[in-house]
C-alpha positions as CSV (number, residue, x, y, z in Angstrom):
1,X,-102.9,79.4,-49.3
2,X,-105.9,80.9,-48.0
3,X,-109.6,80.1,-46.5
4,X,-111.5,78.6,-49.6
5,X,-108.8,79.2,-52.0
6,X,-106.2,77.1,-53.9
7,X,-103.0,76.5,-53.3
8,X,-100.5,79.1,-55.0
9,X,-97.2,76.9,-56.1
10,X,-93.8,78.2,-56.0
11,X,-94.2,78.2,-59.8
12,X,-97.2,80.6,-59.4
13,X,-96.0,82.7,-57.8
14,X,-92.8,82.9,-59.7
15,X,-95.4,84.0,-62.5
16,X,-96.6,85.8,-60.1
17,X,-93.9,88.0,-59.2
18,X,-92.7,88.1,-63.3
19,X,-96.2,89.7,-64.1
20,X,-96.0,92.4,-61.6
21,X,-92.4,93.1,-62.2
22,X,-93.1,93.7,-65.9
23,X,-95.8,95.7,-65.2
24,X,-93.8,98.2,-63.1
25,X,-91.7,98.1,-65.6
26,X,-93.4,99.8,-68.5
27,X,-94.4,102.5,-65.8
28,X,-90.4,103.6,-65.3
29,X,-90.4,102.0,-61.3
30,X,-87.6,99.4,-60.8
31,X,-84.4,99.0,-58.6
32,X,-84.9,101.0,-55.1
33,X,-88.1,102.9,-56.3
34,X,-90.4,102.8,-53.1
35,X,-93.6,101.5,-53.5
36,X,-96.7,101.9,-51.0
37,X,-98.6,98.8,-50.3
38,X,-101.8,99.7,-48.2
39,X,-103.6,96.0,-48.6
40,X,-105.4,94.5,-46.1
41,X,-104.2,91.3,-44.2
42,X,-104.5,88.2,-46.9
43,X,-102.3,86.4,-49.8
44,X,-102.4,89.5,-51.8
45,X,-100.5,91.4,-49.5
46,X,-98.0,88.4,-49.3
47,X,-97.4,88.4,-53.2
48,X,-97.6,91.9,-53.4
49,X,-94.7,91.9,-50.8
50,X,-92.7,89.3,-52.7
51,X,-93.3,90.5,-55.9
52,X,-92.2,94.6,-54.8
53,X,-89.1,93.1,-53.1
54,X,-87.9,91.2,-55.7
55,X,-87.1,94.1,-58.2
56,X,-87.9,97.2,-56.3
57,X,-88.6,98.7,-53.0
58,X,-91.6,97.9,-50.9
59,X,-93.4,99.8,-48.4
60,X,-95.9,98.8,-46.6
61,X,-98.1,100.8,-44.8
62,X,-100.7,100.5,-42.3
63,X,-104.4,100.4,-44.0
64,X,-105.6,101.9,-40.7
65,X,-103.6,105.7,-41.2
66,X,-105.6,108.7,-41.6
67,X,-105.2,110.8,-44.1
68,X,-102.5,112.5,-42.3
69,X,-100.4,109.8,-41.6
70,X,-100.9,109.0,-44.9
71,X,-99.6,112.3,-46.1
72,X,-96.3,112.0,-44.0
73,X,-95.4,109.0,-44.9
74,X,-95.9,108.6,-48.6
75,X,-94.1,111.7,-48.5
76,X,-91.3,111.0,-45.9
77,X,-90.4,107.7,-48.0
78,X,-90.6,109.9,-51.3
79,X,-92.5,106.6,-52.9
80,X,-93.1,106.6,-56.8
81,X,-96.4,105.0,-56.6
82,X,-99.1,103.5,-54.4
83,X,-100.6,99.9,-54.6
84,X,-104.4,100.0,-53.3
85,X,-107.0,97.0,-53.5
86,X,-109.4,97.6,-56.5
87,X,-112.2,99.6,-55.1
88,X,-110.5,101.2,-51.9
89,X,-111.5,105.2,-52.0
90,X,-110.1,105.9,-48.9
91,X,-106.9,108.1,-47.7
92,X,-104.2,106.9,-48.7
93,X,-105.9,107.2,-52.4
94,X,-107.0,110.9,-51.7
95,X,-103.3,111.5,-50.4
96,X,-101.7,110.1,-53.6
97,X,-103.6,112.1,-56.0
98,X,-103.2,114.9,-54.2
99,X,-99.6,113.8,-54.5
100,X,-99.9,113.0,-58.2
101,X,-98.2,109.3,-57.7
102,X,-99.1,106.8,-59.9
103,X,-102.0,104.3,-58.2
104,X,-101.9,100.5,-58.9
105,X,-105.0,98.9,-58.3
106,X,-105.0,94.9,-56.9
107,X,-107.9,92.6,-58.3
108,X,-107.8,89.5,-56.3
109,X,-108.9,86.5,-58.8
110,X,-111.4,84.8,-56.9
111,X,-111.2,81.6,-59.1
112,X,-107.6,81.2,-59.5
113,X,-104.8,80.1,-56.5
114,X,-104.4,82.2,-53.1
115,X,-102.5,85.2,-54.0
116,X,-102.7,85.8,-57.8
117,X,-104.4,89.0,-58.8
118,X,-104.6,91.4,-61.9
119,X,-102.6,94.5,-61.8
120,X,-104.9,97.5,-63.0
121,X,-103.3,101.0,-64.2
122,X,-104.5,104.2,-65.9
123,X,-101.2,104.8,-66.1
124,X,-99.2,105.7,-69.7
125,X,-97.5,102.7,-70.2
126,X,-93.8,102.2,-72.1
127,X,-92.4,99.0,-73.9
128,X,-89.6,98.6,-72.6
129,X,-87.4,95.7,-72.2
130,X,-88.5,94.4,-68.4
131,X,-86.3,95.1,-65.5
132,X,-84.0,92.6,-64.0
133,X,-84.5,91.8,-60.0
134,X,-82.7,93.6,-57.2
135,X,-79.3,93.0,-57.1
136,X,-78.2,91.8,-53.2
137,X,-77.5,95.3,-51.7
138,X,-80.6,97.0,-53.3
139,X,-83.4,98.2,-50.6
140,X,-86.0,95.4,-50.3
141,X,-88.0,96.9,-47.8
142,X,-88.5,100.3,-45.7
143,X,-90.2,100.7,-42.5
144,X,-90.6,103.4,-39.9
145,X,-90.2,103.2,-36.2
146,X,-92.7,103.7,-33.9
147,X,-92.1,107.2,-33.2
148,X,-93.6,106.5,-29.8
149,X,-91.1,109.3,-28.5
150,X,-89.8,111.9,-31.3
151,X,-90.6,111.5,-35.1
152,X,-90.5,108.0,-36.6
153,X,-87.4,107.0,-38.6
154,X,-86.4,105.5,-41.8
155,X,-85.1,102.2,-42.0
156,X,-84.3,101.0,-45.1
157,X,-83.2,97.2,-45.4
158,X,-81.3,95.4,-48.4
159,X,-81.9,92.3,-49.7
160,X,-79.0,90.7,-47.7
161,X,-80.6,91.9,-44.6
162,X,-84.1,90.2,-45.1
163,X,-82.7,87.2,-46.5
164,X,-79.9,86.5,-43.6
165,X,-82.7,87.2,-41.4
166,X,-85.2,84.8,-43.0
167,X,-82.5,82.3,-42.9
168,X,-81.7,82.8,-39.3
169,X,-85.0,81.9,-38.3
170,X,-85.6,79.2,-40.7
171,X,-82.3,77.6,-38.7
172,X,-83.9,78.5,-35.3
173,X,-87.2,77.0,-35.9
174,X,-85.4,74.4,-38.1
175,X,-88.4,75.0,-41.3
176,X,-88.4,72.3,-43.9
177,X,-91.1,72.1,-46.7
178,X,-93.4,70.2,-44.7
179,X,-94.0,73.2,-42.5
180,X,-97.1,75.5,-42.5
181,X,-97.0,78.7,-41.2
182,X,-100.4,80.3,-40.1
183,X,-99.7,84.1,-40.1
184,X,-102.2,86.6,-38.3
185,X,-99.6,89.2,-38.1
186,X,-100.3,92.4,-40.1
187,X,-98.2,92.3,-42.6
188,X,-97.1,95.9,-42.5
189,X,-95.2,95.0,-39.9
190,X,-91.5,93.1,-39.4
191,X,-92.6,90.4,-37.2
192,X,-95.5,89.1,-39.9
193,X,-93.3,90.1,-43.3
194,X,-90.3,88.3,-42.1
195,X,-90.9,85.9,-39.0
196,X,-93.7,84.4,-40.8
197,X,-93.5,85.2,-44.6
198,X,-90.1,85.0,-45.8
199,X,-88.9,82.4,-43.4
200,X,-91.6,80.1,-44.5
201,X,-90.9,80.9,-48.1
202,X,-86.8,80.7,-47.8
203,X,-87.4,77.1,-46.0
204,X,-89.9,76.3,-49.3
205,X,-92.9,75.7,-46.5
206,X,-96.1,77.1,-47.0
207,X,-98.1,80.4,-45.5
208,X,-102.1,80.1,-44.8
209,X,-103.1,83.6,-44.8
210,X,-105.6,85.0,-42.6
211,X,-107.4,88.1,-42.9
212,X,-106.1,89.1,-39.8
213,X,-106.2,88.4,-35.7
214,X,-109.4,87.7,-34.4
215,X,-109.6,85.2,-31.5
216,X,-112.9,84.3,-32.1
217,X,-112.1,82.3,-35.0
218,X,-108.1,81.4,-34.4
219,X,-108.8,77.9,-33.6
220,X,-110.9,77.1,-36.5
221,X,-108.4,78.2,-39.2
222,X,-105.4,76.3,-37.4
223,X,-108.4,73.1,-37.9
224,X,-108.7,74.3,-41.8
225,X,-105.2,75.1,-42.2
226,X,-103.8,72.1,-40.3
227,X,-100.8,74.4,-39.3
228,X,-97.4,73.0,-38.4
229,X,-97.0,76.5,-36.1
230,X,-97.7,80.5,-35.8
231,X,-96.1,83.3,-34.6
232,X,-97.3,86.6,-32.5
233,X,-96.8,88.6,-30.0
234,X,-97.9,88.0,-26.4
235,X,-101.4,90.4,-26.2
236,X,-102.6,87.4,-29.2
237,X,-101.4,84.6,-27.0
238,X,-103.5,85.6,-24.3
239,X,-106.5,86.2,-26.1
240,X,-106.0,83.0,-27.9
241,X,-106.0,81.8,-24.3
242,X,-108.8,83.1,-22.8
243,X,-111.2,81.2,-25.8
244,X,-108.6,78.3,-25.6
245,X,-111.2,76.2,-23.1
246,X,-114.0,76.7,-25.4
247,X,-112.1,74.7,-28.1
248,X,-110.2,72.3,-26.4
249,X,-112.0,69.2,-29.2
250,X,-110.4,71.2,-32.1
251,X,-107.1,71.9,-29.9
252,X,-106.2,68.1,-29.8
253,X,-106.7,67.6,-33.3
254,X,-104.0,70.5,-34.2
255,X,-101.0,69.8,-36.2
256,X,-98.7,72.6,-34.2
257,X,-95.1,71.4,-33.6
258,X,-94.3,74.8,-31.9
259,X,-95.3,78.0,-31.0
260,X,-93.3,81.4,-31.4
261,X,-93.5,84.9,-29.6
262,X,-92.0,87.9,-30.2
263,X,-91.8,91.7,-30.5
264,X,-93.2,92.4,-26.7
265,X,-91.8,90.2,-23.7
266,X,-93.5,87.2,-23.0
267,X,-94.7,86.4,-19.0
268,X,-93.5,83.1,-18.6
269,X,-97.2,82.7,-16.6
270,X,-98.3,82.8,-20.4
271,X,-95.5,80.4,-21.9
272,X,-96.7,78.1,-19.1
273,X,-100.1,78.0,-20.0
274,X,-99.6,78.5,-24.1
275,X,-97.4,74.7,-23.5
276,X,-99.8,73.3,-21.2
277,X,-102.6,73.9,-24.0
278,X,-101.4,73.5,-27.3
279,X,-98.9,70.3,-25.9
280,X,-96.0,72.0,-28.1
281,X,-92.3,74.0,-27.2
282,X,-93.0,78.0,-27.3
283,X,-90.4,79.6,-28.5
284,X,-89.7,83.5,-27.2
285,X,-87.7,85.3,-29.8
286,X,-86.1,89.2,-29.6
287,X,-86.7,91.1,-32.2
288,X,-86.5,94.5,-33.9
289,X,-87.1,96.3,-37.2
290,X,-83.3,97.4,-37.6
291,X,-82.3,93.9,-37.3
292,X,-84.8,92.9,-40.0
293,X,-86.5,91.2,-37.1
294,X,-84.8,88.0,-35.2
295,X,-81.5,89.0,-33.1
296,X,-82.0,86.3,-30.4
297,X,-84.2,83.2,-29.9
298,X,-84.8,80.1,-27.0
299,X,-83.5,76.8,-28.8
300,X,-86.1,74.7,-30.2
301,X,-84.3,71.7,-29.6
302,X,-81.0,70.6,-28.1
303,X,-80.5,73.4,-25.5
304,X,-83.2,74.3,-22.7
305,X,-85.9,76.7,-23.3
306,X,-85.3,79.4,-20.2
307,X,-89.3,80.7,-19.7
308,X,-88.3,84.7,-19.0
309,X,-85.0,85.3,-21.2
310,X,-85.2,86.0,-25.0
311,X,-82.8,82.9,-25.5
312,X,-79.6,82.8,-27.1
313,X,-77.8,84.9,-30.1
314,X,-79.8,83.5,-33.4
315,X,-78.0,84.9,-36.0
316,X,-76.1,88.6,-35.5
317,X,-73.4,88.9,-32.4
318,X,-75.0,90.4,-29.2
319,X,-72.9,91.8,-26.0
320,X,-73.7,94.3,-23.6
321,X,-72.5,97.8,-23.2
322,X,-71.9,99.8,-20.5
323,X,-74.3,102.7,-21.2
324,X,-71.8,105.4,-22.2
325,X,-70.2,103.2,-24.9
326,X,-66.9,102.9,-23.6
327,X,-66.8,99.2,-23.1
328,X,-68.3,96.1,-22.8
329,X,-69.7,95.1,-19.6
330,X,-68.9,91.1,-18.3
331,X,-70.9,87.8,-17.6
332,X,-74.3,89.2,-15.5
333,X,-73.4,92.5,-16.4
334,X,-76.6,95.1,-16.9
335,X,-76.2,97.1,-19.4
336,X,-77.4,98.3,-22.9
337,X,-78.1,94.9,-25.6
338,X,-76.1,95.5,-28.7
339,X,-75.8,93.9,-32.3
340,X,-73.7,93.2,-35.3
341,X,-74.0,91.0,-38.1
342,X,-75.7,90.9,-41.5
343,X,-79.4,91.1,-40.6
344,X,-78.6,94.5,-39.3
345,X,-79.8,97.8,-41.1
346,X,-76.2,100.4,-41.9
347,X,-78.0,103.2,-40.5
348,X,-81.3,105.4,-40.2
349,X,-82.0,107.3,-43.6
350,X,-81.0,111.3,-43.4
351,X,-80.6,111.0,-40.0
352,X,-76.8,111.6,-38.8
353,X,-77.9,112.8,-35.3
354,X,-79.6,109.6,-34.7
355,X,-77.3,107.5,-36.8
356,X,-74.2,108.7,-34.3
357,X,-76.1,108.0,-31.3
358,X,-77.1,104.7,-32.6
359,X,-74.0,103.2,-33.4
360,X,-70.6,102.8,-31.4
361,X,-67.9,100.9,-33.1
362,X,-70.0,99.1,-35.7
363,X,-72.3,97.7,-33.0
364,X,-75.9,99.0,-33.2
365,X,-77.8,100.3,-29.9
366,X,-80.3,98.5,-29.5
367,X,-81.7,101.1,-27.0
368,X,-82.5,97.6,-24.6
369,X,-81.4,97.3,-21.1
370,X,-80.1,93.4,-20.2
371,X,-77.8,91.1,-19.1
372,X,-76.6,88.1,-20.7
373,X,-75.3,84.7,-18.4
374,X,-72.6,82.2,-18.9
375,X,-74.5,80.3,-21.1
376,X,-75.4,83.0,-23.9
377,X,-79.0,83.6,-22.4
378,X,-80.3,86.7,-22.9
379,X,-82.3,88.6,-20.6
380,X,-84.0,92.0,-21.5
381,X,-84.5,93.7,-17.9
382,X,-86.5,97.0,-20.0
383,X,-86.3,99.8,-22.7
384,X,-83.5,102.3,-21.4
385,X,-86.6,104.9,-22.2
386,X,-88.9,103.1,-20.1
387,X,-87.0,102.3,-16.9
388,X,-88.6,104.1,-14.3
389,X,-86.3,106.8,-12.2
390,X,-87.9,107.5,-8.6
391,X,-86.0,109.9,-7.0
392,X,-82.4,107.7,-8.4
393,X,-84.1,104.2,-7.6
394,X,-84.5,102.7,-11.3
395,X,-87.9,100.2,-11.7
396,X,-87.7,97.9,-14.5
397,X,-91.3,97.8,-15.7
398,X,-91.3,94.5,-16.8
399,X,-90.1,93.3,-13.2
400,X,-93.3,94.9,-11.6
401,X,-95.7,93.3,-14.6
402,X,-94.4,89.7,-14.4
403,X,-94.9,89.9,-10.1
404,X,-98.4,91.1,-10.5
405,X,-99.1,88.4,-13.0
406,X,-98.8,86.2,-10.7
407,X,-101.7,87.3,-8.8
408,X,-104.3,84.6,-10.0
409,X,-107.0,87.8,-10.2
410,X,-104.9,89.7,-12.9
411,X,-105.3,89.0,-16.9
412,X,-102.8,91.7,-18.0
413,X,-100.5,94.5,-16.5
414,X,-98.4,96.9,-18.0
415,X,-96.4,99.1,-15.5
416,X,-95.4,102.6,-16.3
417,X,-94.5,105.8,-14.6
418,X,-96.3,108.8,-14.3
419,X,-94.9,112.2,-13.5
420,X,-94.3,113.2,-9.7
421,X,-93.6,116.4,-8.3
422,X,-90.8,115.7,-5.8
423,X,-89.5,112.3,-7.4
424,X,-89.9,113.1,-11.0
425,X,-90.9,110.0,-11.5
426,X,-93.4,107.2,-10.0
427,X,-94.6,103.9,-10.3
428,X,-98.2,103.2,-11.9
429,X,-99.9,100.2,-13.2
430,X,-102.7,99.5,-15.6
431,X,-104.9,96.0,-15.1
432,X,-107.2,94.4,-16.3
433,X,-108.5,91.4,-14.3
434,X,-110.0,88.0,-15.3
435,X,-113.6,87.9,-16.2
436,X,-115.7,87.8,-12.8
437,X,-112.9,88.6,-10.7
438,X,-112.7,92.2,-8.0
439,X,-109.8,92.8,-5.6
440,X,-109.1,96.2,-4.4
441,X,-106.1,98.9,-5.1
442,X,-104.9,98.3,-1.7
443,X,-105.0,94.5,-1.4
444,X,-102.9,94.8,-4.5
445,X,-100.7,96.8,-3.0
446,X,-100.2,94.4,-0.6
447,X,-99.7,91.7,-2.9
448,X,-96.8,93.3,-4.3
449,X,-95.2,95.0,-1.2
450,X,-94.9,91.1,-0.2
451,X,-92.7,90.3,-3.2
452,X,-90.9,93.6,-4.0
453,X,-89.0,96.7,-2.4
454,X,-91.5,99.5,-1.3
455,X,-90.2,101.6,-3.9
456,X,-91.8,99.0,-6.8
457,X,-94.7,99.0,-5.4
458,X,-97.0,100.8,-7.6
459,X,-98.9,104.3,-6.4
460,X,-101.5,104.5,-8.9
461,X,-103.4,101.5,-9.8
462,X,-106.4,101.9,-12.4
463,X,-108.4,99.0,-13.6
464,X,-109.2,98.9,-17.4
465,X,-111.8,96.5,-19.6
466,X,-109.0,96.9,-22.2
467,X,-105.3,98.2,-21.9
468,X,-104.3,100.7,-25.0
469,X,-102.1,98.4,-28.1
470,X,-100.5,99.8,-31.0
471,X,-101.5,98.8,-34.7
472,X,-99.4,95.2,-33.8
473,X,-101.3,94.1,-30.9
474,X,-98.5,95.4,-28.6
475,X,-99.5,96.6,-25.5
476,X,-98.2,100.4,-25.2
477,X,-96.3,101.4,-21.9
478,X,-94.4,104.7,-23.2
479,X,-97.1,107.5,-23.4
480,X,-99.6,105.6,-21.3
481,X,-99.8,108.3,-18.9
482,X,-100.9,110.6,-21.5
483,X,-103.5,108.3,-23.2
484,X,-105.2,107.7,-19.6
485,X,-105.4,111.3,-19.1
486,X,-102.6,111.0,-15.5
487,X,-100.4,114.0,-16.8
């Protein structure tokens, strides 16, 4: 469903999927064909999704590329044809036809259910007899990685590895039909396709769509929606936050029987507040696009939420490594976080160099430093690329943020290093401070010489009105230096 639109029913979108499947059909594109999907945020994206999936390959793409980026990935996924919204004359169009792929054009019905639309082609069409849907191991979906630091990477996911996923988190968050999800996620993205999409869908729940994260009007479609819960990632929390006391009449008459964060840590300052608000469990889940999203999640009920941990294993196996692979490390243990199960991608596309540094004896690296306790809790202590090395003393980065949080001035931190001519490496933070509030670089030096070794302590502090986020609203600590002009 969607703001001022019908409800689409499971049958619907059954036809739904049927009519789109058909029509790729007659144009030759069916099992593992890749298919670009550049739609903004909306029920059209979501059926588009499910209706791709079901019988051939889906790729979504970010609506925000440039031309460029646009140019490297339609090419780096070799896709066989490009679904735009009816109208849309921008890159990724000029990049296909440069490319000659075929261009499928959505027309949302304005009239009809959330969701349904007319598929428009200029395409030479065939009759032929329609194709069947995927069969269990065919690709369902293909995303890159970041690429924060090298060139970003295929990885292709199966059918099985969507749907265990969607299942794990349906168990997790225990989903039944009565649930709604709201979803402000992008849904080029893991988090929004999967954590919110097909979990909702695999647990027969329904899925308001918004057009998108905007805080200034969050709370009005969780009043229209009357949403049982959402999901994002902690930069959204806190903005939802910050407007939270403006809206505290429609916050009691909410219908949410749980929150959920993921793809970023979450400062347990913020899972205080985020409870103390909404009067519902937040749930922090770990995440990652090989794993088809959800490796690990706090218990909804039964066990004890641990504010600061990522929870327990939620679906594949997790231990930790010792960080040259040669064996597992104990109880407490730090070391690298790795996975198995059948959520988990088999390996980076045409890439054996990665591939073989990616995978030791069937586990996947998950490239995340941690520990886990005796009772299964997981605790992710920093990305191996981020921890900081000054002069052999390693900084976990998320260690330094979660201190400074504390400092009743501060709204955000992210803690990075920035090059250093006798250490290689030092420690830096970015803030940005509550409306109204000043305190100086050295008082906050203080601050955190009071709670942490002097090595921590950060030597470059610059205040910002806004700290840098990639396309998902995560806040972006690796090449931070760079962006803020300190190498």
């Amino acid at each position: 469903c969607a703001s001022g639109r019908a409800e689409l029913t499971y049958g619907g979108l059954l036809h739904q999927i049927t009519r789109v499947k058909e029509k790729f059909s007659r144009n030759n594109i069916t099992h593992n064909d890749r298919v670009a999907i550049v739609l903004p945020n909306g029920p059209e994206i979501a059926t588009a999704f499910f209706s791709i999936a079901s019988f051939a390959t889906a790729a979504p793409l970010n609506p925000a590329y440039t031309k460029e980026e646009f140019d490297f990935y339609l090419s780096d996924l070799c896709v066989k044809a490009l679904v735009l919204e009816k109208g849309n004359t921008g890159p990724a169009r000029i990049s296909a036809l440069q490319k000659e792929l075929p261009i499928f054009e959505i027309e949302a019905l304005a009239n009809e259910p959330a969701g349904t639309f007319d598929l428009i082609s200029t395409n030479t069409e065939k009759m032929v007899a329609s194709a069947s849907f995927s069969d269990p191991d065919d690709q369902a979906l293909v995303l890159h990685t970041s690429g924060t630091t090298s060139r970003p990477k295929i990885v292709p996911l199966t059918n099985n590895n969507i749907c265990a996923s969607a299942q794990n988190i349906m168990n997790t968050l225990e989903l039944t039909t009565k649930d709604k999800c709201l979803n402000i996620m992008p849904l080029f993205h893991i988090h929004g396709l999967i954590a919110a999409a097909l979990s909702t869908l695999r647990a027969g729940g329904s899925i308001f769509c918004s057009h998108g994260f905007n805080a200034l009007n969050f709370f009005s479609l969780l009043k229209e929606s009357e949403a049982t819960w959402y999901t994002a990632v902690p930069t959204m929390h806190q903005a939802i936050l910050s407007r939270s006391t403006n809206n505290n009449s429609l916050i009691k008459n909410t219908h949410l029987r749980m929150v959920r964060s993921s793809s970023a840590s979450l400062p347990p300052q913020v899972m205080k507040e985020l409870e103390k608000t909404f009067g519902c469990p937040v749930i922090e889940a770990y995440g990652m696009t090989e794993a088809s999203h959800q490796m690990a999640s706090n218990p909804l009920n039964g066990a004890p939420r641990r504010p600061g941990t990522v929870g327990q294993a939620a679906g594949p196996e997790i231990a930790v490594m010792e960080e040259d692979g040669l064996d597992f490390v104990g109880t407490n243990g730090k070391g690298e976080i790795v996975i198995r199960g059948s959520n988990v991608f088999s390996g980076y596309e045409n890439n054996t160099q990665a591939n073989d540094s990616a995978f030791t004896d069937g586990w996947f690296r998950t490239g995340d430093q941690g520990v886990i306790d005796q009772d299964g809790y997981i605790t992710i202590t920093g990305r191996l690329k981020e921890i900081i090395n000054r002069g052999g003393e390693k900084i976990s980065p998320r260690e330094v943020d979660e201190l400074l949080l504390n400092h009743p001035a501060i709204q955000q931190v992210v803690t990075f290093s920035i090059p250093h001519h006798n250490l290689g490496e030092d420690v830096a933070a970015a803030i940005v401070l509550n409306k109204g509030e000043t305190i100086s670089e050295n008082d906050l030096r203080d601050y955190a010489r009071s709670y942490l070794a002097a090595f921590k302590v950060p030597r470059k502090i610059i205040f910002l009105e806004e700290i840098p986020k990639g396309p998902t609203g995560k806040l972006q600590r690796i090449g931070l230096a760079e962006k803020l002009g300190l190498l």
